[in-house]
N, CA and C of each residue as an Amber inpcrd file, in Angstrom:
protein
   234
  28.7340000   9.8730000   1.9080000  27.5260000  10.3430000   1.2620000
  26.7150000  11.1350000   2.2780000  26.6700000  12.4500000   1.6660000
  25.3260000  12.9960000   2.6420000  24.0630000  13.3740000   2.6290000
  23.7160000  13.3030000   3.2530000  22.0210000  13.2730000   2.9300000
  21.5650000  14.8060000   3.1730000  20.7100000  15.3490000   2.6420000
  19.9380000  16.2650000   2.6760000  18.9030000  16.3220000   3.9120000
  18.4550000  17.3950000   4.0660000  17.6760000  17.3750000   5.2350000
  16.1320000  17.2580000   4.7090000  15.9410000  16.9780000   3.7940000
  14.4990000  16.7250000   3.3390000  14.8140000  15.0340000   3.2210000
  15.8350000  13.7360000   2.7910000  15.9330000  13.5180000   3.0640000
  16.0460000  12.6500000   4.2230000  16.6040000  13.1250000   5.3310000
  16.7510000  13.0480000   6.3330000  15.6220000  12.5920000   7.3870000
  14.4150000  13.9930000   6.8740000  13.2830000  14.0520000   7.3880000
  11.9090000  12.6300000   6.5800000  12.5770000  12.4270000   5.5930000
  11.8530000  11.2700000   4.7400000  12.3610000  10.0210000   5.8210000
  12.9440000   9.7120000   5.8390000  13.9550000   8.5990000   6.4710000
  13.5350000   8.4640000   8.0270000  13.3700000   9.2150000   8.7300000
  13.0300000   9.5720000   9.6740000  11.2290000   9.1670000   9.9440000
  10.9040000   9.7280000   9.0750000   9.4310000   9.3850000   8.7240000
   9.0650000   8.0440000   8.6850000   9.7540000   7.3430000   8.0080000
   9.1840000   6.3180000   7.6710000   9.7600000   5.2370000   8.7180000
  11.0160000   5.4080000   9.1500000  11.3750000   4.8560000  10.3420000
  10.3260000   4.4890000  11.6340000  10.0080000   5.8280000  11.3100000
   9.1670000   6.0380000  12.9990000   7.6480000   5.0070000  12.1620000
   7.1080000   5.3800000  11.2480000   6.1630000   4.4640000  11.1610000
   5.8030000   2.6520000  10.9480000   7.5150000   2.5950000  10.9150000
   7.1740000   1.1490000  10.9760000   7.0180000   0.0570000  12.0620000
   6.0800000  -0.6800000  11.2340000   5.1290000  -1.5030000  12.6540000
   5.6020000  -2.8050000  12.6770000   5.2900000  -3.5410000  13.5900000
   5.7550000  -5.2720000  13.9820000   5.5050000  -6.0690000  12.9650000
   3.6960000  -5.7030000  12.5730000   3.3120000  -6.4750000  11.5100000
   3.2260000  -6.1330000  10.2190000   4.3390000  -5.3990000   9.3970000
   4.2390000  -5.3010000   7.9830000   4.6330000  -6.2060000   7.2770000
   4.2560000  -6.2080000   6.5370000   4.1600000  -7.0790000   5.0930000
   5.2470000  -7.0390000   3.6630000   5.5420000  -7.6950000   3.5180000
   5.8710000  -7.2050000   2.4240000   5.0540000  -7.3070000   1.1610000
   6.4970000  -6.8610000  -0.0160000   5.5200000  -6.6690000  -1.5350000
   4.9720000  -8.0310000  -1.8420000   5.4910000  -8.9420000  -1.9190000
   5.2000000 -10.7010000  -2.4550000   3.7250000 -11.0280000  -1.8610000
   3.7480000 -10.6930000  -0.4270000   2.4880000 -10.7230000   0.9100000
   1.3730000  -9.5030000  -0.1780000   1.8250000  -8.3130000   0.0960000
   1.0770000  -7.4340000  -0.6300000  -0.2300000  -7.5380000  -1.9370000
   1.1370000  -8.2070000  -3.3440000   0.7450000  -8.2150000  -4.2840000
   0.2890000  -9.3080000  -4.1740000  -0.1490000 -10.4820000  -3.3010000
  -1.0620000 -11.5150000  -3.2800000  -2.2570000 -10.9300000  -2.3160000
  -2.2190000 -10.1430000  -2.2430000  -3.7950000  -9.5330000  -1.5560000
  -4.3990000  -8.7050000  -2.1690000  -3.5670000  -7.8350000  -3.2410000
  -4.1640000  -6.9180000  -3.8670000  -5.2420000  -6.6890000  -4.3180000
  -5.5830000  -7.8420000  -4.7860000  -7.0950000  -7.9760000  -5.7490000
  -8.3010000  -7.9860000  -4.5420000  -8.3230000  -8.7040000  -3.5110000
  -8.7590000  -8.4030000  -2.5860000  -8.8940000  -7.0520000  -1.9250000
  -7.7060000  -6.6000000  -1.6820000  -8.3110000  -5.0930000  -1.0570000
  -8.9480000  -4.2040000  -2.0580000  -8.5340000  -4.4260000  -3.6020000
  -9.3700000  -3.9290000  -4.7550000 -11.0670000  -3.8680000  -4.5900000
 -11.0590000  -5.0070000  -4.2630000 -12.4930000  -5.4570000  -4.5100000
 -13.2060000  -4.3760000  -2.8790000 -12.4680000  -5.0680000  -2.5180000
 -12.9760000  -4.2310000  -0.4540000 -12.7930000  -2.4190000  -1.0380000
 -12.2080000  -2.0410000  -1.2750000 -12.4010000  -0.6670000  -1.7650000
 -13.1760000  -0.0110000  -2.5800000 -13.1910000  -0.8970000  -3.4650000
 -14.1020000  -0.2520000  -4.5200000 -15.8590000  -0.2700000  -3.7340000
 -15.9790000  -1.2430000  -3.4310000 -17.1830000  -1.9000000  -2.4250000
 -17.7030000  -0.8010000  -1.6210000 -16.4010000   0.0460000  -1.2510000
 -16.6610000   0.9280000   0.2280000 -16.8420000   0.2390000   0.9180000
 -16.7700000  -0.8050000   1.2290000 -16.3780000  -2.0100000   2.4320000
 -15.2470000  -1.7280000   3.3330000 -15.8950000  -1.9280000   4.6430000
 -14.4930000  -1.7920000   5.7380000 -13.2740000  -2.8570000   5.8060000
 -12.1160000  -2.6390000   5.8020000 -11.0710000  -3.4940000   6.0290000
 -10.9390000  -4.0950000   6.9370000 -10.9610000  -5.5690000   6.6520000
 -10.4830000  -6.5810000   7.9000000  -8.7000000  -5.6660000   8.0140000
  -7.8460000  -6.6210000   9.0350000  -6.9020000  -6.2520000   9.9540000
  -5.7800000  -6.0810000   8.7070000  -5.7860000  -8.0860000   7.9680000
  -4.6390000  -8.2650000   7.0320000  -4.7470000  -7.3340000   5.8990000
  -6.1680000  -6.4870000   5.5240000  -6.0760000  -5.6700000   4.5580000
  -5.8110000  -4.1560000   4.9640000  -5.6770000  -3.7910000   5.8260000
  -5.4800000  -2.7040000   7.0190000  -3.7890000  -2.8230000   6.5380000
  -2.9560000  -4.0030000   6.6940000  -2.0070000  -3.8060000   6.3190000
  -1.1290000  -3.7400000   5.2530000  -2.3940000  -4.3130000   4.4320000
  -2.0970000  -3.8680000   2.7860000  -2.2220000  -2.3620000   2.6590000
  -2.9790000  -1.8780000   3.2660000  -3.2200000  -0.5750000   2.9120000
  -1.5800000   0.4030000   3.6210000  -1.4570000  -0.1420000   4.7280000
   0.0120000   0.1390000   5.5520000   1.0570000   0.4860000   4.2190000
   0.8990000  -1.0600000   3.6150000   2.0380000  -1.3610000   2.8170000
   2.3160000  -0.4820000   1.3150000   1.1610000   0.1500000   0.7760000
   1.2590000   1.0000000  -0.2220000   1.3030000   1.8620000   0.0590000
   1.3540000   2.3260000   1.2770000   1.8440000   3.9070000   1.9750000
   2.7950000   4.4620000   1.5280000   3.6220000   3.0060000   1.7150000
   5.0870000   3.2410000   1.7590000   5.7340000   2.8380000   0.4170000
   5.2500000   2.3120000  -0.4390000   5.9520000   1.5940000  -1.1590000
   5.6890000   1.6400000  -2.9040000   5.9410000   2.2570000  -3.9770000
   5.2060000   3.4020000  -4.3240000   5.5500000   2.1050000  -5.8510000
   6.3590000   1.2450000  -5.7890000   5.9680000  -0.2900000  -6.8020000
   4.6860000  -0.4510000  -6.9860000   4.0700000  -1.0690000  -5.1900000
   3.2370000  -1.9420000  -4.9570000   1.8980000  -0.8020000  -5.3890000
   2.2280000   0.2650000  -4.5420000   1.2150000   1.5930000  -4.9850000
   0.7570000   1.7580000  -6.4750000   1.7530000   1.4700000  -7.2450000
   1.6110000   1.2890000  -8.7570000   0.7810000   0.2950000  -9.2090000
   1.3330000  -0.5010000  -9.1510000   0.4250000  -2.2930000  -9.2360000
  -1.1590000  -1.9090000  -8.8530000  -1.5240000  -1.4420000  -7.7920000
  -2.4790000  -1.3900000  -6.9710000  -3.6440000  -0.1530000  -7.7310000
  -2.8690000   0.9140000  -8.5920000  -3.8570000   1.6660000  -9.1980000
  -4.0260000   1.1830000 -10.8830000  -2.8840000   0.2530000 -11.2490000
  -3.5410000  -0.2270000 -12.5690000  -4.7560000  -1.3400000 -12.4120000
  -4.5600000  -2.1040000 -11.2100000  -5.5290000  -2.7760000 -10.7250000
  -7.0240000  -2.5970000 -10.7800000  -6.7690000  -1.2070000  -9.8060000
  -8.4790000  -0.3320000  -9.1970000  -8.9040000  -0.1030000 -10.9180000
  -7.8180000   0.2010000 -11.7980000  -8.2710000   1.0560000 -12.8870000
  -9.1650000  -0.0680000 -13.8540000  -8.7660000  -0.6540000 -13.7970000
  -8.6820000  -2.2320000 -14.6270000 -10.3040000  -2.4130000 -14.4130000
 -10.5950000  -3.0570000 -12.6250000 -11.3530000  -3.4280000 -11.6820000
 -12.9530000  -2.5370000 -11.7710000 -12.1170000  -1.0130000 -12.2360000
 -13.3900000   0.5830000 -12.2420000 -13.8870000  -0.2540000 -13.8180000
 -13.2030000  -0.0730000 -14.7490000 -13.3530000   0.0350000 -16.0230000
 -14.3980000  -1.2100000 -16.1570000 -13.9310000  -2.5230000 -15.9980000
 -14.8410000  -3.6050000 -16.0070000 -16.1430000  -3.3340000 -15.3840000
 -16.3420000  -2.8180000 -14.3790000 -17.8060000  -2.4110000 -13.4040000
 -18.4370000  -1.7940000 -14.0150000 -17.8340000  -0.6910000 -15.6440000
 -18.8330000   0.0730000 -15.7930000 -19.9290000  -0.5460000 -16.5420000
């Protein structure tokens, strides 16, 4: 199988950005509502939500989950 050079350059990317302390989705989607709330707030991120935010960078599930959330979270506030 060969890969493309866009690809390539994806793979590469994301390689290089991964850190000691990521998280996964299970870790993630049990913080979510939390970093919801810290965002919407305009509140600064503690560390473990720093890496929630890491984690939907990359990960375009959890990224999903995370904007029906905000949407949910906006809608109720109004």
């Amino acid at each position: 199988m060969s890969l493309s050079k866009e690809q390539l350059e994806t793979l590469a990317r994301i390689v290089d950005a991964t850190r000691d302390d990521e998280i996964d989705c299970d870790t993630c989607l049990r913080d979510l509502g939390q970093y919801a709330e810290v965002t919407l707030a305009g509140r600064a991120l503690d560390e473990a939500l720093g890496r929630v935010r890491a984690h939907l960078a990359f990960c375009p599930e959890c990224e999903e989950e995370f904007a029906l959330l905000e949407a949910l979270m906006d809608e109720s506030g109004d």
